[in-house]
PADO-725312 format. One record per atom (N, C-alpha, C, O): y, z, x negated; residue in three letters. Coordinates in steps of 0.2 Angstrom, whole numbers, plus 5000, padded with zeros to 4 digits. Atoms other than C-alpha are relative to their C-alpha. Layout:
BEGIN
YZXala;...
end
This chain:
BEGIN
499449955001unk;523855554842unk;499850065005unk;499750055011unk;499949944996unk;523855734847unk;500450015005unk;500950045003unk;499449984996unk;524755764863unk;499850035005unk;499350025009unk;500049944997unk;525055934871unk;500349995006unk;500150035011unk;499950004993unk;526055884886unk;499749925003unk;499349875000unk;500150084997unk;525955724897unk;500149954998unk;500049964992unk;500050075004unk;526155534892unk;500649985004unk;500349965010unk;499650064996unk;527755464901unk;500349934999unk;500849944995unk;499750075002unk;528255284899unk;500550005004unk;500650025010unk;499150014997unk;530155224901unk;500249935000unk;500449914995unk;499850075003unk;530455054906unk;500649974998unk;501150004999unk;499750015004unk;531454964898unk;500850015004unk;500850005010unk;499250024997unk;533654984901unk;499850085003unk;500350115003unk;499949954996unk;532955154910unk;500250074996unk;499950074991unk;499949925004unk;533555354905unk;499250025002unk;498849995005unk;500749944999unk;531955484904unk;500250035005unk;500750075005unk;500249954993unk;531555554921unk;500350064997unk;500350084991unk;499749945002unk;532355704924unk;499350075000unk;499350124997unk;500749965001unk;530455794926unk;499449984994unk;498849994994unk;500349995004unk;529955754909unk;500350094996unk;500850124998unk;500049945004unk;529855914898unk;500150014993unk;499949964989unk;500050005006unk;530255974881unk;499150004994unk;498750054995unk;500650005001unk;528555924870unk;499649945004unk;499049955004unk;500250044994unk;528155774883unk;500049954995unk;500549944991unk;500050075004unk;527555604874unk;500649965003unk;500749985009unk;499650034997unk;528955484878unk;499949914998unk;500249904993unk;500350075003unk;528255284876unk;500849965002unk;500949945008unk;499650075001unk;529955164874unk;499949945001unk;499649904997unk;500150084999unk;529855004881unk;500749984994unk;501250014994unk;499450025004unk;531154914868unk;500249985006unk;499949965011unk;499650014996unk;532654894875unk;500449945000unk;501049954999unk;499950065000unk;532954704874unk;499449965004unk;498849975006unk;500250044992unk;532454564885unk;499649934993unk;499249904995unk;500150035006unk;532154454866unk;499350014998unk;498950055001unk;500449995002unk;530754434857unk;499750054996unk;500050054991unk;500049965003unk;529854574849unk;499850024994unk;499850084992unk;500250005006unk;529254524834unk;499550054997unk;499750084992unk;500349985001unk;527854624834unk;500250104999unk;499950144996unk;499949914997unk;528754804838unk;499750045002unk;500050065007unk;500349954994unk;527654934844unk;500550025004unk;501150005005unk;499449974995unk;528355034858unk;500050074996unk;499650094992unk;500049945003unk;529155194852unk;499650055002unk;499550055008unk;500449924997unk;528155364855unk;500450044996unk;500650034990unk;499849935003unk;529055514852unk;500050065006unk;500050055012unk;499949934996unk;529055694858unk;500750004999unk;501149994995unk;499449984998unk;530255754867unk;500350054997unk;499950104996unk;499949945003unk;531255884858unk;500550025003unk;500750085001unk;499449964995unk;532755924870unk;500049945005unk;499749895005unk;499950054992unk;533255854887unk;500749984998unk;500849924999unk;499150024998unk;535355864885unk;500050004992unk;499650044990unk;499650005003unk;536055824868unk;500749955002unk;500949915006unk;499650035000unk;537555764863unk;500249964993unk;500349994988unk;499450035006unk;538455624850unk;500250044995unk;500150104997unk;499649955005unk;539255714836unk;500749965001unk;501249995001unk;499250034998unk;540655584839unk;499949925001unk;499549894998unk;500150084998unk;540655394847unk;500049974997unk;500549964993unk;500350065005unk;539655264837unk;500749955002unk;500649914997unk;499650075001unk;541055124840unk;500550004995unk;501150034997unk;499749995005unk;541955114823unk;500050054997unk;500550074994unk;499949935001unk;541455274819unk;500049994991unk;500350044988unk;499749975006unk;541455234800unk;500749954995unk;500749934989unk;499250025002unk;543255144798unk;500350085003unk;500850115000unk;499649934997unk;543855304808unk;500050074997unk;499550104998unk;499749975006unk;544555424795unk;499750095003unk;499450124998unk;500149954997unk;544255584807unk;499149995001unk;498950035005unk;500750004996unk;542355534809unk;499749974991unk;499450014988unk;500350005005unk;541855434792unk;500150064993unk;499750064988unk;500049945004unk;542555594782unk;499650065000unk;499450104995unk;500349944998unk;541555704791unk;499450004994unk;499250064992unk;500750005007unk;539955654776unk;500349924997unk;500149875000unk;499750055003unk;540855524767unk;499449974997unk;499349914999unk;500550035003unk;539255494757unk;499649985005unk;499349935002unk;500350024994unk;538255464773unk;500149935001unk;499749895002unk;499550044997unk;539355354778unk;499849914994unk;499649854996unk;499950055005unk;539355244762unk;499249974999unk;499049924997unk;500550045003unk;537455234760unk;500049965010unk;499949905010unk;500050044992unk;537455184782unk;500349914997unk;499949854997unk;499650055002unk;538655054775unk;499649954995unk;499649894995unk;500150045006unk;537754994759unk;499249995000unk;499049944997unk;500749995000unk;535855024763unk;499750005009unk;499350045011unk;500150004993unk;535754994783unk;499450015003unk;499250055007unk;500550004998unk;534254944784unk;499550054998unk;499250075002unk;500049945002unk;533555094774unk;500250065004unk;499850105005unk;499749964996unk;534655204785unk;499650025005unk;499450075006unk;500350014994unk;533855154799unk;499050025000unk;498750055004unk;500749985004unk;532055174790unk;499950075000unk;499450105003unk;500149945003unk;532455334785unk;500050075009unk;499750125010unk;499849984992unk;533055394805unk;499250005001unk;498850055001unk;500850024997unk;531255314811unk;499550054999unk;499150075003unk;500349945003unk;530455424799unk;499950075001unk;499350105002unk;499949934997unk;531055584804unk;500050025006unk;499950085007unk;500249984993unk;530955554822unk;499349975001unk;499249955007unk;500650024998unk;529055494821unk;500049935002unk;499549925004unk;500250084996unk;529555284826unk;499949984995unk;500249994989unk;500450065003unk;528355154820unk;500449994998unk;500950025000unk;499850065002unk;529055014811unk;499449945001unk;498849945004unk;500450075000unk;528554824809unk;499250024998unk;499150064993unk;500750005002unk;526554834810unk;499850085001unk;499250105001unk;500049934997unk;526655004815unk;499850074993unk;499550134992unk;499949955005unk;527155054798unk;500250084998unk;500850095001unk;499549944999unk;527655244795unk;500450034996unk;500950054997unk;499449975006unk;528355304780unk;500649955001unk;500649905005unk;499450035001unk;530155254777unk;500149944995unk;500349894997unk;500250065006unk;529855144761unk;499849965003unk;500249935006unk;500650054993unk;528555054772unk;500349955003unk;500049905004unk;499950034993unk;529555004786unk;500549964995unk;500649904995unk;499250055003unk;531054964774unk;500049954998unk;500449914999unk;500150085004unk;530154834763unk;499749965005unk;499949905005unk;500250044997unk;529254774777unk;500349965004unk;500249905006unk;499650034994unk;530754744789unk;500449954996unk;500649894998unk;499550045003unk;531754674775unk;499649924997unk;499849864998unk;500450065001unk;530254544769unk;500149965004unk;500249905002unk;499950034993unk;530354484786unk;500349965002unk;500249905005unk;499350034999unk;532054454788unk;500349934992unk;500849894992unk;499950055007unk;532054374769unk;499849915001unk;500049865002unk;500650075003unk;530554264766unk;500049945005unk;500049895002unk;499850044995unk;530854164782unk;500549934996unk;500449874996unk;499550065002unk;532354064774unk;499749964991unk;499949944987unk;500250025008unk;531154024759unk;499449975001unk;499249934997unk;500750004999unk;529454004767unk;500149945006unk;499949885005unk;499650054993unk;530153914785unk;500249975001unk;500349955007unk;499250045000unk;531553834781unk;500049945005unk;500549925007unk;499950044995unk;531053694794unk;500150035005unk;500450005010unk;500250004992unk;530853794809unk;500950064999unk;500950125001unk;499349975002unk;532653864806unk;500350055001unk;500850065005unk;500249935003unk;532454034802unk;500850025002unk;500950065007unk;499249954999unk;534554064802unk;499950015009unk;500150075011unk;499949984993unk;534254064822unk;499750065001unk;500050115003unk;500349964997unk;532854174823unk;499750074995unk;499350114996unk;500149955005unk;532654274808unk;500550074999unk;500450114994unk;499449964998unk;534254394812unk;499650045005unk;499550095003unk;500249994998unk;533454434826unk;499650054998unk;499550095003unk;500749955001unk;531854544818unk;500550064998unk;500250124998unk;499949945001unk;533254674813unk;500350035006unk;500450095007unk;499849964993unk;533954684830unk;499650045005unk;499650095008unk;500449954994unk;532454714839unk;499750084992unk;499450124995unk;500349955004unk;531854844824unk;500650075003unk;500450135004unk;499449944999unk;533654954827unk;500150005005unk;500650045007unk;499949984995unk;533654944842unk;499350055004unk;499350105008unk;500549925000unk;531955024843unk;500150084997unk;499950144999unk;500049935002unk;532355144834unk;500550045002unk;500450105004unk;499349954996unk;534055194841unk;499750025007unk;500050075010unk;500549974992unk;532855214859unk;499950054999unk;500150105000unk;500549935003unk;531655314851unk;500550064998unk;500450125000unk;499549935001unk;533055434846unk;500350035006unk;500250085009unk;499849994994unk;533955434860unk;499750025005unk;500050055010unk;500550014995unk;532455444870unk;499650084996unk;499150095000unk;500349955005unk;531755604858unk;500650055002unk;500450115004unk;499649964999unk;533355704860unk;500650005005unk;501250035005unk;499449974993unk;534055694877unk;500949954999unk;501449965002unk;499250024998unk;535555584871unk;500349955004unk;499949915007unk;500050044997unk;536655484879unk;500049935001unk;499449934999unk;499950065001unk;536855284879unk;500750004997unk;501150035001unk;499350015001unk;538555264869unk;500249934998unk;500749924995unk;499650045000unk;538755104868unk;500649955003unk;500749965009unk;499550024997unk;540354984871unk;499749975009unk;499949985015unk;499850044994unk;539654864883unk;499149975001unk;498949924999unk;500550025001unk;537754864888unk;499550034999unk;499650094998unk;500649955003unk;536054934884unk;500150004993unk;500649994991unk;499949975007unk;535554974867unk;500049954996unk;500549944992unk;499650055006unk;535354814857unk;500649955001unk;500749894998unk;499450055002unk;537054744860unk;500450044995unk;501050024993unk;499749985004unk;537454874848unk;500049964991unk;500449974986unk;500450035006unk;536454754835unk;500349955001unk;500549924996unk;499850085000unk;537054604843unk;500649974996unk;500649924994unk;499350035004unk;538654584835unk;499949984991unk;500249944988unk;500150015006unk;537954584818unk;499749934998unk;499849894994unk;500450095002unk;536954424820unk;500449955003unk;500249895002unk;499550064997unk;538654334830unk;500350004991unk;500349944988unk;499749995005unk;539554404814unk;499749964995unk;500149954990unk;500550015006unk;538254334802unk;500649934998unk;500949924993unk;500050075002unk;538754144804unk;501149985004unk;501549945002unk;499450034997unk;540454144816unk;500650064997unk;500950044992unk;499249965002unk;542054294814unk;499750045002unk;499450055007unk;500349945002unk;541554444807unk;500750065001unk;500850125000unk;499349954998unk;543354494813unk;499850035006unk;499850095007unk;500149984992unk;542954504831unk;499550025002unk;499450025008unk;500949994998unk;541054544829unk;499850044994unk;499450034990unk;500149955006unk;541154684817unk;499350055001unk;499250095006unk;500649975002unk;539354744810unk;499950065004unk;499850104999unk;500349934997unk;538954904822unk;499550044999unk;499450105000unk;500549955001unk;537454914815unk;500150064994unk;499650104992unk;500149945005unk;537955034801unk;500550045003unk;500550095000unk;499749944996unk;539155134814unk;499450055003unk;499450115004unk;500549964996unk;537555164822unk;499450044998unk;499050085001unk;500549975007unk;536455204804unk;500550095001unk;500350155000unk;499749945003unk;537955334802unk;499950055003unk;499950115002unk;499849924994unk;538055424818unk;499450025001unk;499450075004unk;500449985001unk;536255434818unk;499750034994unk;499150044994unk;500249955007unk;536055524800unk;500350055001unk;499950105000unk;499649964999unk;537455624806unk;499750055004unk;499650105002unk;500249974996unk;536655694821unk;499450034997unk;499350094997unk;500749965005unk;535055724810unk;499950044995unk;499450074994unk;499949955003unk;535755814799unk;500150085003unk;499850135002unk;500149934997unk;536555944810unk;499349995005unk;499450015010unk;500749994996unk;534755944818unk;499750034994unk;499150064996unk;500449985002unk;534156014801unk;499549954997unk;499049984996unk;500450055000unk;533355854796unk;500449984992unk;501049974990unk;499749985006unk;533255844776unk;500349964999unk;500349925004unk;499450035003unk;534555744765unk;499449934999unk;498849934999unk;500450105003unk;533955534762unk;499750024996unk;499850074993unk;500349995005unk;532755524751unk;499949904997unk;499449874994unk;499950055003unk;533255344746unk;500349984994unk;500949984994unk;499449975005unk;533955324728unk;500549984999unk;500949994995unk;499250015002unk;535455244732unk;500450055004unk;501050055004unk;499449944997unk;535955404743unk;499950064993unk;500450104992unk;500349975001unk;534855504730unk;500650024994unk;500850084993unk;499850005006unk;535855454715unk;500849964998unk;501149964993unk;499350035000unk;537455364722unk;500550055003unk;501050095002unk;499449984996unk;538055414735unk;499950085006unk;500150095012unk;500349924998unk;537455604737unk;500950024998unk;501250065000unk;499349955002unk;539255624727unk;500449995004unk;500950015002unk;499650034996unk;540055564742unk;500050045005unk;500650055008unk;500149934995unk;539455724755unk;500050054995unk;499950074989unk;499649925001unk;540155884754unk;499350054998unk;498750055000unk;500549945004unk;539156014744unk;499450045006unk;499650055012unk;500249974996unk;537656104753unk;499750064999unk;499850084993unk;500149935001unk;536956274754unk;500550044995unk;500450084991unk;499649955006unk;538456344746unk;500050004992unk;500150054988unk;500150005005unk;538256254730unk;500649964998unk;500849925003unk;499450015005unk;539756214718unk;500249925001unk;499649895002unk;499750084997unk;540656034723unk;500149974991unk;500450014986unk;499750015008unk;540555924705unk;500749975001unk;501149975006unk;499550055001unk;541855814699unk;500149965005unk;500649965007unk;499850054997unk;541555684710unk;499850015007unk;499849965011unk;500250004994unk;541055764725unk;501050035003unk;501450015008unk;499649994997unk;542655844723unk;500949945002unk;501449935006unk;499750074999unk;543755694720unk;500049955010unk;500549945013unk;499950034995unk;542955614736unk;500450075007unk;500850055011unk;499749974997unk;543455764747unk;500750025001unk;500950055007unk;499550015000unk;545155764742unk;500249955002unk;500849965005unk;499850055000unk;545255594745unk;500049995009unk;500449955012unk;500050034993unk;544555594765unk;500550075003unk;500750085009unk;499549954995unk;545755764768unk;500549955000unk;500749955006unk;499550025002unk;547155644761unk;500049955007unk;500549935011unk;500150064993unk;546555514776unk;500150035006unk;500650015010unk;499749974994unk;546455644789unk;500850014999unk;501149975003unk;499250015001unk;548255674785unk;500549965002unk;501049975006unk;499750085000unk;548855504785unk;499849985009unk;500249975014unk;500350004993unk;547955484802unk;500350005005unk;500450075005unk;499949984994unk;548555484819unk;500050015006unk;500350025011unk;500550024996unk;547255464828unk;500149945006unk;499849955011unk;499850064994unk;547855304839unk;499349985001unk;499049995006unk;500650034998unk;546155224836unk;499650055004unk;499350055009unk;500849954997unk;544955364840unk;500450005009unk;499950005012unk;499949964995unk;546055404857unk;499749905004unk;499449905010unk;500250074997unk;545655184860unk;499450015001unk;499150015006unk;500849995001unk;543955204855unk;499650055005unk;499150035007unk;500249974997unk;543655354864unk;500149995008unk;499650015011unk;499950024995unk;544455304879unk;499549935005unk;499449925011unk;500450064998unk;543355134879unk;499450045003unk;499250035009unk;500749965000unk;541855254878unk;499950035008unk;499550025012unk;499949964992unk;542255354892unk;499849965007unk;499449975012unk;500350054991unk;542455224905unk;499349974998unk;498849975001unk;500650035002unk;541055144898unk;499350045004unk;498950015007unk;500649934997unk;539755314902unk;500250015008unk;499850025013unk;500250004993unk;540455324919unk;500149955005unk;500249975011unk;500450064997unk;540255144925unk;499350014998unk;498950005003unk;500650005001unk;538455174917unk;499950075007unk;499450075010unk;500149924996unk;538455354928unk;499949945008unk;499349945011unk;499850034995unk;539055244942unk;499249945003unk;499049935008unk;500650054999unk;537555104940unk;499550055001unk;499250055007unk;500449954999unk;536455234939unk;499850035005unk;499250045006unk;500049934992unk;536755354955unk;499849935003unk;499349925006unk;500350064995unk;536655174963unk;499349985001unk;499149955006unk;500650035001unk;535055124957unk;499450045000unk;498850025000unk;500649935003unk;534155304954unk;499349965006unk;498849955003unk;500750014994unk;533055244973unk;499449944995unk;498849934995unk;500450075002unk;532555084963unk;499650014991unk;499249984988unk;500449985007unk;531955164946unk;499250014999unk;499150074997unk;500649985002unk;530155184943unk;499550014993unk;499449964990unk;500249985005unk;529155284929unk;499150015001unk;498850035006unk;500749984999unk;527355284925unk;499750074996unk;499950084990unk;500449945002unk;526455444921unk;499250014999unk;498949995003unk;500850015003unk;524655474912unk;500050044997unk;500450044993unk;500549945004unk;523555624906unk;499749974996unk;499249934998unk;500350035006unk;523155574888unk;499350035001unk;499150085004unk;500850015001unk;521155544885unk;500050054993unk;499550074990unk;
end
């Protein structure tokens, strides 16, 4: 691979040095302590130092003032996750399983993985450990973004894959109290991508379902059903009183400045390697 600035590697749980540069390779250690089922480390160029969220992944698509924002986004996040997440990877340059790159690619291969296990394995008890190959894969990939564009950590409680964690408690135990985050985390990363400029899904269940669910673009005529859906998420904003978002937001908050807080404590003990690519 081509690279015009320096090589920095980021160990795992740590932010990017504040003397990396825009253009600077940035190597990801995955951000789990688990097994990695053969993850590459992410590489991505740096393309900003400072962004921001477009609004805090925790519930963000049960939250009416946040999943309305591209209602069709929202619903393939929701119905096509692992795709979602394929499709992110893509766009920001992260490997997949086997250091696949297209989107397709990464998609059939993560999902194969996570399948054929409970069909091929069945002694070595796959339901423990075959959950696991999508946590460590979206949790790659949520670094790699994160780590590409300067943003911050938003998770409730932890580094990056305990955003993943809850879906493999939910799997087998209470899916009430261990609500899937990972498609909170597909949406607000499609969302961010798109205000970045970053084309529309090119998967056909966004291509051909749930394209009519986002708001019209380039100034092009809203049909029947996009208009229907637009109608329907002003009627939520409306109805809304934002109690959750100010909970949710409020979680968040303290959250980033206990992480602020760990951080200014720990900055003396952090160390990064640095290397001029061959």
């Amino acid at each position: 691979m081509a690279v015009e600035g320096k090589v920095v590697e980021v160990k795992r749980g740590e932010p990017v040095p504040a003397h990396v540069a825009v253009g600077d390779v940035v190597v990801v250690q995955p951000d789990h302590g688990g097994p990695k089922f053969g993850m590459p480390h992410a590489e991505v160029t740096v393309s900003s130092l400072s962004s921001e969220w477009p609004f805090p992944m925790c519930y963000s698509c049960v939250l009416p003032d946040r999943c309305t924002l591209d209602q069709g986004l929202c619903c393939y996040a929701c119905c096509c996750t692992v795709c979602a997440h394929a499709e992110v990877a893509d766009q920001n340059g992260v490997h997949g399983l086997l250091r696949q790159k297209e989107w397709y690619k990464q998609c059939t291969v993560i999902l194969c993985a996570s399948i054929l296990p409970y069909y091929l394995c069945a002694c070595t008890l796959p339901f423990i450990w075959a959950p696991c190959i999508m946590l460590a894969y979206g949790t790659q990939v949520r670094d790699g973004v994160k780590r590409k564009w300067g943003l911050p950590d938003d998770e409730c409680c932890g580094p990056t894959w305990t955003t993943y964690l809850p879906a493999y408690i939910s799997l087998y135990y209470c899916p009430i109290l261990f609500p899937n985050q990972a498609t909170c985390a597909a949406y607000q990363m499609l969302y961010f991508m798109k205000k970045q400029g970053a084309p529309a899904p090119e998967c056909p269940c966004y291509k051909h379902v749930c394209v009519h669910c986002s708001p019209p673009v380039d100034g092009a005529a809203a049909d029947k059903y996009q208009r229907e859906v637009l109608k329907i998420g002003s009627n939520l904003r409306n109805l809304d009183d934002h109690t959750m978002e100010h909970i949710t937001d409020n979680v968040h908050g303290d959250a980033q400045k206990g992480d602020l807080f760990k951080n200014q404590n720990t900055k003396d003990g952090e160390t990064v390697t640095t290397t001029q690519p061959t």
